[in-house]
Legacy VTK file of the C-alpha trace (Angstrom):
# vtk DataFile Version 3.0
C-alpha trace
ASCII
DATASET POLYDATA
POINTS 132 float
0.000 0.000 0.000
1.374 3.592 -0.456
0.985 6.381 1.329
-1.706 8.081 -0.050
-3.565 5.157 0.577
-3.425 5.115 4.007
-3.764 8.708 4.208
-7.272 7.619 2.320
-7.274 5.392 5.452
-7.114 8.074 7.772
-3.419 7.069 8.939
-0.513 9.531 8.537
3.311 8.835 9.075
5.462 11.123 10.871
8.999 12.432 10.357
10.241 8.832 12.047
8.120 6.942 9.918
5.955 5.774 12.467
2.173 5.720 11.827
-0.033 7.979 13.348
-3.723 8.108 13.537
-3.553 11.976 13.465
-2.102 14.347 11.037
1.136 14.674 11.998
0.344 18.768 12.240
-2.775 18.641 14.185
-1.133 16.005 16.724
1.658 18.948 16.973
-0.621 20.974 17.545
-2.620 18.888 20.383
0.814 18.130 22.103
1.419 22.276 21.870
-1.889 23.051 23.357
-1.646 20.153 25.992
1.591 22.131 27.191
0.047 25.366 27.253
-2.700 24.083 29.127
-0.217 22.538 31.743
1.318 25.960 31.496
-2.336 27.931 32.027
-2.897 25.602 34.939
0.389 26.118 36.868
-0.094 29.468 36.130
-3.630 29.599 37.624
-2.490 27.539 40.708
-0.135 29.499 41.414
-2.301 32.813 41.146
-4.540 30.639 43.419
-1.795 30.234 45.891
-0.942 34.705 45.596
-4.728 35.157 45.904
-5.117 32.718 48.931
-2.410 34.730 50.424
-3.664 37.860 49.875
-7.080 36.674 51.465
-5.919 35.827 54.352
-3.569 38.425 54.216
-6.855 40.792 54.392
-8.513 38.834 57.007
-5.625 39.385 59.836
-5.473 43.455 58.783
-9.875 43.292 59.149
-9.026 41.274 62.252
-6.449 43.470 63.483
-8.256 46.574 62.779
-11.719 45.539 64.313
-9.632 44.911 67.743
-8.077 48.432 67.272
-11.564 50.019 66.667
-12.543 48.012 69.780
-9.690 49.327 71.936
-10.729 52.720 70.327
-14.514 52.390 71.381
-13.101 51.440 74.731
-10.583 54.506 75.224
-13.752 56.787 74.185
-16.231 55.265 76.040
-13.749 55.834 79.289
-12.758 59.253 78.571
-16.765 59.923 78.975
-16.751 58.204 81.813
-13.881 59.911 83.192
-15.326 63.436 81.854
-18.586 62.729 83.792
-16.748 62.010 86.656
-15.024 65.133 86.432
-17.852 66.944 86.053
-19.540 65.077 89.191
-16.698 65.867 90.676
-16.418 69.305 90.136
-20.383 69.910 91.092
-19.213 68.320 94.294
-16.546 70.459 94.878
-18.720 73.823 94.116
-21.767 72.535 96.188
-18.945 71.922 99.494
-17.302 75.562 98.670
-20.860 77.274 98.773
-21.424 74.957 102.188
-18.199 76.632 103.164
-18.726 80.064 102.435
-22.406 79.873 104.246
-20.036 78.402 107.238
-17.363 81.734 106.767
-20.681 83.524 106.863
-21.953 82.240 109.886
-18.747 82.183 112.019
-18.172 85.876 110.894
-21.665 86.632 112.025
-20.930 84.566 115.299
-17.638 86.625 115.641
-19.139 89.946 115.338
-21.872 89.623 118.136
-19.105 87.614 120.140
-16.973 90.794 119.587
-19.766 93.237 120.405
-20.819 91.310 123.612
-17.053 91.077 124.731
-16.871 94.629 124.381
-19.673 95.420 125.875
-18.539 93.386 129.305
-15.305 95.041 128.846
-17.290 98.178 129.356
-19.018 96.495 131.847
-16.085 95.494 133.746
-14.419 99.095 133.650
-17.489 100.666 134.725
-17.712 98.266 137.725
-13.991 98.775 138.194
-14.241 102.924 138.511
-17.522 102.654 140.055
-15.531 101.185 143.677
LINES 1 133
132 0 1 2 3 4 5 6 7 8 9 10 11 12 13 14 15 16 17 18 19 20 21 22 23 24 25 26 27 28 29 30 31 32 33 34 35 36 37 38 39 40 41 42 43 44 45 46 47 48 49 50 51 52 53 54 55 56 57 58 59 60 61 62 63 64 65 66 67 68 69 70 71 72 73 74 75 76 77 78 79 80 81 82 83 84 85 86 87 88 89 90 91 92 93 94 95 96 97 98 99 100 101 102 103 104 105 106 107 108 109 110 111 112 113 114 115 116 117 118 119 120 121 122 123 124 125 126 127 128 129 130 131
């Protein structure tokens, strides 16, 4: 048989001679796109693998920075607390310095008549003193 024939056939011969069910060009071209699609799919796996890292990557930073915007809502929440304490405070204070002041108030009243009635047994006393 010759070659045509068996290209008739549907068989093909390569450059060794050996017989092929394919065209020699299109099994070239099968092999080719076999290895590119090796190639595509290391490719992808490894963009799979960058990705993967990149996700979780993303996932410790949203992590990390919910726990900082916790501590944050924390360090607010007790700088109100410790500016209503202040303030408490300071409401406190006022109310004892006007308790204070009525108390100045008072004692200087007290020291006034103490002072008037002392003077007036001072008199007393001289009087009784040049009336013998």
């Amino acid at each position: 048989m010759s070659k045509e024939s068996f290209t008739e056939a549907g068989l093909q011969f390569d450059e060794l001679s050996r017989m092929r069910v394919l065209d020699p060009d299109v099994a070239q071209s099968t092999s080719e796109l076999k290895t590119e699609c090796k190639e595509f799919m290391e490719k992808i796996s490894q963009f799979q693998k960058v990705v993967n890292g990149l996700i979780k990557t993303v996932d410790e930073l949203a992590r990390e920075a919910e726990t900082e915007k916790m501590k944050a809502i924390g360090a607010r929440n007790v700088l109100k607390s410790v500016a209503k304490q202040r303030e408490t405070q300071q409401q406190q204070i006022q109310g004892l310095i006007a308790e204070k002041k009525m108390q100045l108030e008072r004692y200087q009243v007290e020291h006034e008549a103490l002072c008037k009635v002392e003077s007036e047994q001072t008199e007393f006393i001289n009087q009784f003193v040049l009336q013998k």
